[in-house]
TORMARFI-923834 format. One record per atom (N, C-alpha, C): residue in three letters; z, y, x. Coordinates in steps of 0.2 Angstrom, whole numbers, plus 5000, padded with zeros to 4 digits. Atoms other than C-alpha are relative to their C-alpha. Layout:
<margus>
ALAZYX/...
</margus>
This chain:
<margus>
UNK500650045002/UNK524250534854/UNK499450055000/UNK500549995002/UNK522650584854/UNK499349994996/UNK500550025007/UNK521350594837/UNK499450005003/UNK500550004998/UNK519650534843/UNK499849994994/UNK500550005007/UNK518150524827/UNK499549965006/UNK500750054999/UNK516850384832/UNK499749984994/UNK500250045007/UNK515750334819/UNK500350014994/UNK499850015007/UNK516750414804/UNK500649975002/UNK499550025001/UNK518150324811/UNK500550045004/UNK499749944999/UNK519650424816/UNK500549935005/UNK499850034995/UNK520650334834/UNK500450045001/UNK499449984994/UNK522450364841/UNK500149995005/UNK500350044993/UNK522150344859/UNK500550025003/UNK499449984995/UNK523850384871/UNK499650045004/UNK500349964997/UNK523450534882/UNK499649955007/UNK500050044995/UNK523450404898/UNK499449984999/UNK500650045000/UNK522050294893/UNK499350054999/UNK500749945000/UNK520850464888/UNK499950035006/UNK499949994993/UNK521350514906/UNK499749965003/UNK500250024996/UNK520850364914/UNK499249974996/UNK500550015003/UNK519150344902/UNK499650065003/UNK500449944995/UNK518550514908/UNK500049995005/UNK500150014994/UNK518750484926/UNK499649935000/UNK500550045001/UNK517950314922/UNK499350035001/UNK500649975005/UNK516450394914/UNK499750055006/UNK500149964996/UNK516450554926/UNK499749975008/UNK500350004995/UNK516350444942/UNK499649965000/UNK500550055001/UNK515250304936/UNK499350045000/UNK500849945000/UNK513850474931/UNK499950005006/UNK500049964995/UNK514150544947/UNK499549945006/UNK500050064997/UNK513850384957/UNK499549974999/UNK500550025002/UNK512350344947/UNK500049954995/UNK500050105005/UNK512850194935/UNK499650034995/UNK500249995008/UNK511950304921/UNK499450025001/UNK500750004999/UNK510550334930/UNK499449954999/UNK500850025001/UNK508650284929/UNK499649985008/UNK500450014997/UNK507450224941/UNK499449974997/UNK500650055005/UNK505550184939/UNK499849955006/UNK500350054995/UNK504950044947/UNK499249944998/UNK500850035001/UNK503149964949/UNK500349924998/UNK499750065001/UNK503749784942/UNK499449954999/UNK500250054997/UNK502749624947/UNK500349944996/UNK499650085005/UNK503349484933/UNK499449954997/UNK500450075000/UNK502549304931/UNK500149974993/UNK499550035006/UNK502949204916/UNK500249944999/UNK499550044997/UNK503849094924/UNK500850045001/UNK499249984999/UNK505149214925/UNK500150055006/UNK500049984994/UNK505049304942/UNK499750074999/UNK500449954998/UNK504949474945/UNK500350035006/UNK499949964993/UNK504849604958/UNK500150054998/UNK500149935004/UNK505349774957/UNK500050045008/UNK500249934995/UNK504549914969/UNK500350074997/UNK499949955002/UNK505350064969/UNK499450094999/UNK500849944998/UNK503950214965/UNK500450084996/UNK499749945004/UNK504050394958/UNK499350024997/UNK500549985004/UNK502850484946/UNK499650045005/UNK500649964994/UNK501250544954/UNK499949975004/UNK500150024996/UNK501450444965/UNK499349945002/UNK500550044999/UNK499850354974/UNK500249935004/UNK499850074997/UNK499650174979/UNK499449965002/UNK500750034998/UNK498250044986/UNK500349944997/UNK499750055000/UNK498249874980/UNK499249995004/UNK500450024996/UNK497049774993/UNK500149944999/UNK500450095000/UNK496149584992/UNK499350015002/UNK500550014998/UNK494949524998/UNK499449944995/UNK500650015005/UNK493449474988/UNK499849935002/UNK500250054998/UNK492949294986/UNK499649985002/UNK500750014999/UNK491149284987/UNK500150035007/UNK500449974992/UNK490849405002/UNK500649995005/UNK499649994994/UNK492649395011/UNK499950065001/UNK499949924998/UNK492749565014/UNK500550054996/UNK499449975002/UNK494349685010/UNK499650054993/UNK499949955009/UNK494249784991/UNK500650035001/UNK499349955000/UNK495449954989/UNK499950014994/UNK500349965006/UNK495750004974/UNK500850045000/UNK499549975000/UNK496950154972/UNK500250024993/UNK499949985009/UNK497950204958/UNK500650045000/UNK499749944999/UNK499050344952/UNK500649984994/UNK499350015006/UNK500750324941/UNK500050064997/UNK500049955002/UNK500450444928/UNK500750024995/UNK499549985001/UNK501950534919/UNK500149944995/UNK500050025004/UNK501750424905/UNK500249945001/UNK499950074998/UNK502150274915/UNK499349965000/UNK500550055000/UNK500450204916/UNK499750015008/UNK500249984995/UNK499450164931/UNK499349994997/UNK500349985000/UNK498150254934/UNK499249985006/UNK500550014991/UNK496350184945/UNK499850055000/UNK500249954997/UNK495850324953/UNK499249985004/UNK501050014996/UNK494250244964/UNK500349915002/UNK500150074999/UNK493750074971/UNK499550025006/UNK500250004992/UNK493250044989/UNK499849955002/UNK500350054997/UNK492149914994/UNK499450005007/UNK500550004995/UNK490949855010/UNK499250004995/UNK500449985004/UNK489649834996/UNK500149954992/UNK500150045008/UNK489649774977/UNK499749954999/UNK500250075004/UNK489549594971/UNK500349984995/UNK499650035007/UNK490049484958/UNK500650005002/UNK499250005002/UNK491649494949/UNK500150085001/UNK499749935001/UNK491849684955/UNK499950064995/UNK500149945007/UNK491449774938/UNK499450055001/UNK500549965002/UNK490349904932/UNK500550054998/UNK499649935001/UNK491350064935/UNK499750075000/UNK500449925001/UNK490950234928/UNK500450055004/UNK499849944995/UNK491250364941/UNK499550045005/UNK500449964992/UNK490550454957/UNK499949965006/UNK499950064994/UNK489850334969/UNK499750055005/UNK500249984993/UNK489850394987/UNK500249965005/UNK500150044998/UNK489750315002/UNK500550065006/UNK499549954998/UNK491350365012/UNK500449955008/UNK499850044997/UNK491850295029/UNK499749925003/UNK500350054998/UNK490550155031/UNK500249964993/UNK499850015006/UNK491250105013/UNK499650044994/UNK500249975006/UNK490350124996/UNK500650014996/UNK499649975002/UNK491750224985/UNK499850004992/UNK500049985006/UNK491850244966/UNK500450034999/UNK499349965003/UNK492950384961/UNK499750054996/UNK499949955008/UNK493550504946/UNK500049934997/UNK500250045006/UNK493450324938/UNK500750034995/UNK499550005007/UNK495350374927/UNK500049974996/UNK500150055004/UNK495450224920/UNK500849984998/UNK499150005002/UNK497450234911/UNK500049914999/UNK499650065002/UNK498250064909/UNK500649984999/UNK499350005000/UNK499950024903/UNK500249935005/UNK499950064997/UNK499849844912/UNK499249975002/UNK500850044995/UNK498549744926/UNK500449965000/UNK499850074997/UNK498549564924/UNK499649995005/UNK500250004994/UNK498249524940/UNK500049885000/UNK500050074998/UNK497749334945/UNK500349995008/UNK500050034993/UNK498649284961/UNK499649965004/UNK500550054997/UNK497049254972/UNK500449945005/UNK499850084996/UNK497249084984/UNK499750035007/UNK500549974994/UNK496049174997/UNK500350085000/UNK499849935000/UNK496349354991/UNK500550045002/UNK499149984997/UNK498149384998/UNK499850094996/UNK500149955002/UNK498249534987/UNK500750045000/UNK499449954996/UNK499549674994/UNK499950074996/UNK499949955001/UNK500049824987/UNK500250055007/UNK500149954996/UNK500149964998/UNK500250054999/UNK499749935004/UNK501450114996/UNK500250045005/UNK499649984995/UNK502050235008/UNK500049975007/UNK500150054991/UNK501250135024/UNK500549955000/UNK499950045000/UNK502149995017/UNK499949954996/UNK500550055004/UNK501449835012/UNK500549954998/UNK499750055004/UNK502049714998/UNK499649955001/UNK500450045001/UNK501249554999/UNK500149954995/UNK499850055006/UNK501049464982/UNK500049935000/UNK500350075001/UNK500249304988/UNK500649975004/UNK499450024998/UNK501949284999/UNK500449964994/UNK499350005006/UNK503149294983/UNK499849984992/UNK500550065005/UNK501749194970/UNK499649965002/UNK500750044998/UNK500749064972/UNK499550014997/UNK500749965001/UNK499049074972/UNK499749954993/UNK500150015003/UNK498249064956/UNK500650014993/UNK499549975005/UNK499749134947/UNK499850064996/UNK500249925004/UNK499449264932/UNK500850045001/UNK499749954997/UNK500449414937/UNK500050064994/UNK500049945002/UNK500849564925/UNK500250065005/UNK499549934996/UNK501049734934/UNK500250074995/UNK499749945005/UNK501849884925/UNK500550045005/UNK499649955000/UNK502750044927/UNK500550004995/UNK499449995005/UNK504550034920/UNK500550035002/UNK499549944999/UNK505950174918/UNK500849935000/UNK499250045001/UNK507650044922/UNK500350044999/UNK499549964997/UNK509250094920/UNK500649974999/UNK499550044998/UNK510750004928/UNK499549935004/UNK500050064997/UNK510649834936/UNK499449964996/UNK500550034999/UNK508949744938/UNK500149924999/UNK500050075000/UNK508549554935/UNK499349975003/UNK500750014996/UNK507449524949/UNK500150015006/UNK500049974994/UNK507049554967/UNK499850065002/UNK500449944998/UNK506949724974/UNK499649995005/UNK500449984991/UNK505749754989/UNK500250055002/
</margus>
């Protein structure tokens, strides 16, 4: 027998079952079961979420298209260590209603008026599922489409979360 101490409490374990607890443990680590992943998560409050897989530092575009003028809107944004996302600039054909009053450096860059340095930290963007806006997120030259996987006019929370272990949702 073997004396294990949990919590103050003192356990006789048979050598066999401490044997197959370690190799448990040992292969489950190795294997990843005890790992972490962060992922950009996309949840409704309907229950539905989405989970992107992202890394720190990492940049990203979300893209719509603006009601009034129909013309595409960039706004990029940075995952900062802290788990928040970061806007970086906003990209438009020219500024109208609804698109905010952003403090930064506006230049005109590509035939697009640009706003950057905005650093604007957020723990969470509620986002509205446009009807018209098909709003996509943009990672690594590949495109999530949200207006696919919510209906339009759906409120949407986006966040940066550290999981670990099995998910309750769809990955992309």
């Amino acid at each position: 027998m073997i004396d294990i101490t949990l919590r103050g409490r003192r356990f006789a374990l048979p050598p066999l079952i401490v044997i197959c607890l370690l190799i448990f443990f040992l292969v489950f680590g190795l294997t990843g079961g005890f790992s972490s992943r962060h992922y950009l998560v996309v949840s409704s409050a309907a229950g539905k979420k989405l989970f992107i897989p992202v890394e720190k530092d990492e940049t990203f575009t979300l893209r719509y298209i603006h009601s009034i003028d129909l013309q595409p809107v960039y706004e990029f944004y940075r995952i900062s260590p802290a788990n928040e996302l970061v806007l970086l600039e906003i990209r438009v054909h020219s500024f109208g209603a609804g698109l905010g009053d952003w403090q930064g450096k506006l230049v005109l860059e590509q035939g697009l008026q640009a706003v950057k340095e905005i650093n604007l930290h957020l723990r969470n963007l509620p986002l509205r599922v446009g009807r018209i806006a098909e709003h996509t997120f943009i990672m690594k030259h590949q495109e999530f489409p949200l207006h696919k996987e919510f209906k339009g006019g759906e409120l949407v929370t986006v966040s940066i979360q550290r999981i670990w272990g099995p998910k309750r949702g769809r990955e992309w």
